[in-house]
Each structure stands twice: as C-alpha cells, then as structure tokens.
C-alpha positions in Angstrom: 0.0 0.0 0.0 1.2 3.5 -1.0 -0.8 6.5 0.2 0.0 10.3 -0.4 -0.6 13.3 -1.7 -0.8 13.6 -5.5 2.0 13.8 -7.7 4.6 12.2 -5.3 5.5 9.4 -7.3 2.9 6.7 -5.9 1.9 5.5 -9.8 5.9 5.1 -10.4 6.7 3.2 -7.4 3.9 1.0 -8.1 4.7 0.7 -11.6 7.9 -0.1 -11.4 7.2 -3.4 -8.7 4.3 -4.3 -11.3 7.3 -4.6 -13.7 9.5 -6.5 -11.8 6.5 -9.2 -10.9 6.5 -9.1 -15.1 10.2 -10.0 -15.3 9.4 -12.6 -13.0 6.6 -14.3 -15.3 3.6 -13.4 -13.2 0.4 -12.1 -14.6 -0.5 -8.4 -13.8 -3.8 -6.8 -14.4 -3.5 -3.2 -13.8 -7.0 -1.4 -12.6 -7.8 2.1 -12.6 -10.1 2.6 -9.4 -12.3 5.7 -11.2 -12.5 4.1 -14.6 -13.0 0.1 -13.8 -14.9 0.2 -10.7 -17.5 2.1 -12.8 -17.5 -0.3 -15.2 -17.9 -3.4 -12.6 -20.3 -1.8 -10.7 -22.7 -1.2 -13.9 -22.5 -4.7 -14.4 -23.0 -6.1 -11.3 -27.0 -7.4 -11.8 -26.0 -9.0 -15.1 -24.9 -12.3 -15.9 -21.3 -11.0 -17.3 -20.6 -9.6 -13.9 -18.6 -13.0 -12.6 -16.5 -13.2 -15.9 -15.4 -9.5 -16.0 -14.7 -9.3 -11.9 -12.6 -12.5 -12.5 -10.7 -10.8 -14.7 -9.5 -9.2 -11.1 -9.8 -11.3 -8.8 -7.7 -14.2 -10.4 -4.6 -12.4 -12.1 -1.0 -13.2 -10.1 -0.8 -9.5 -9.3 -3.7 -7.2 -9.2 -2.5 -3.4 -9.0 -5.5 -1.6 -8.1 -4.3 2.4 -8.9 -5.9 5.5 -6.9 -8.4 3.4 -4.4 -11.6 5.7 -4.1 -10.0 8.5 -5.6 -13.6 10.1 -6.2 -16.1 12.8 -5.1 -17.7 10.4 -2.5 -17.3 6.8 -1.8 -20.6 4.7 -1.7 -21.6 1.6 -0.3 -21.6 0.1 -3.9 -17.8 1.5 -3.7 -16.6 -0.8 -0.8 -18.9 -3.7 -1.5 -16.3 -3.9 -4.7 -13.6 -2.9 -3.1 -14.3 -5.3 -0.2 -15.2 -8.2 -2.6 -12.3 -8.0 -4.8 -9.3 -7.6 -2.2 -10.9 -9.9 0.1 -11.0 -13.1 -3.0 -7.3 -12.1 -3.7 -5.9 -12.3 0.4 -8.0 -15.3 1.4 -6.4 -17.0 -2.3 -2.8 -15.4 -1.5 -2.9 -13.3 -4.3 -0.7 -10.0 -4.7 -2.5 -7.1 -4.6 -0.5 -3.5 -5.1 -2.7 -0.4 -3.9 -1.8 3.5 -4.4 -4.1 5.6 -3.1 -4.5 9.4 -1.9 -5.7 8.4 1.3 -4.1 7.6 4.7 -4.5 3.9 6.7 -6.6 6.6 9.1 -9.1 7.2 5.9 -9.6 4.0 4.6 -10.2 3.2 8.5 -13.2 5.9 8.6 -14.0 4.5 5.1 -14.4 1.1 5.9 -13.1 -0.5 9.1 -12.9 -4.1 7.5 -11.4 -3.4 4.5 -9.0 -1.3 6.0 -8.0 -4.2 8.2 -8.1 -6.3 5.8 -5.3 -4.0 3.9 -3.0 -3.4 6.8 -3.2 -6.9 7.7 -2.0 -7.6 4.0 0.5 -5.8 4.0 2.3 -5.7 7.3 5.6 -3.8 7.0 4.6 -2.8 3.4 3.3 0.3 3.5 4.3 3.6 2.5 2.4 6.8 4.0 3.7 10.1 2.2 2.8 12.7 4.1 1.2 15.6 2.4 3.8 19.0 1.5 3.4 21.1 -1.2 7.3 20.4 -2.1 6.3 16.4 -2.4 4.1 17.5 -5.1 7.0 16.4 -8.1 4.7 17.4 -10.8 4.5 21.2 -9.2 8.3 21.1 -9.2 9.6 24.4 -11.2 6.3 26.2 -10.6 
C-alpha cells in the first residue's frame, strides 16, 4: 500500500514493482479505481458480472491504482472494493494499492477493509505525508 498526496510518485513506485513481478513471469492486471470500478459496478445485476470481476480477482498481481480516488465513496464503492481484495488475500494473491488516502481514511472508510489491507501488508506500506514540495509534478512552478 502507498498512500499520499498527488504527484509524489505513488503510480511510479507501483509501476515499477508491477514490472519487476512481469520479469518474474507473473500475470499483472492493472486497474484504474475511477475508470473500472465504474465499469464493474454497472455490471453487477448482469450475468457477465462473474467473468469481468474475475478478470481481477484471479490475475497473479492485481495493482489496483488510486483506491476511491472520487467525489464520494458509496456503499456500492466498498462492497467492490471489499469483494475484490478480500478473494485475492483469502487465495494469496498479490495485490499493489496507491491511493491518496491515509490507513486513518480507509479506516473511517471502511473499518474491515482497511483491516483487511494493513493486515495484508504488514511492514509494506508507505504513507507520504502531504507537503506542497512532495508534489513532483508542481516542481519548477
């Protein structure tokens, strides 16, 4: 898990251990949170919903990019969320998460999915804190 401000270099960090679980042979299926979970959530009544979540759930590495990075995160938000993360740790699966939030948001958010998250990734975790000058995208401004 990688949480921070934007433009601190979470996506590259997280892009670059994607690529080394590549080199290693493993399957990685890259999902944006704003773009896919709308997707996934449109589907859910309809038969396709199990083939397209699989999709998810069932690569090697899932790297889930900018968890609820959105204008307000609904139940329908951590349902997926919760459903998703929670098939990939009880199967041992690697998950990479970046996200703008802190462990302390994604507690308010959802108590059991934070858990579920820390729990996962026990010393793993990186918390940037936010500063203007971590802002790398800003830099020359």
């Amino acid at each position: 898990y990688i949480g921070g401000q934007t433009g601190c270099g979470k996506t590259h960090i997280c892009t670059a251990i994607a690529g080394q679980y590549i080199k290693q042979g493993k399957s990685v299926r890259y999902m944006t949170w704003r773009d896919d979970s709308v997707v996934l959530k449109s589907y859910a009544n309809s038969p396709e919903y199990h083939d397209i979540i699989s999709e998810f759930k069932q690569s090697d590495v899932l790297y889930i990019d900018d968890l609820f990075k959105q204008d307000e995160v609904k139940d329908a938000d951590k349902k997926l969320a919760f459903e998703i993360i929670d098939y990939r740790i009880r199967n041992r699966l690697i998950i990479i998460i970046s996200s703008e939030l802190y462990i302390s948001d994604l507690i308010e958010i959802d108590e059991a999915l934070a858990g579920r998250i820390i729990h996962l990734c026990g010393k793993y975790k990186i918390v940037i804190m936010r500063d203007r000058k971590k802002n790398y995208r800003l830099k020359g401004i």
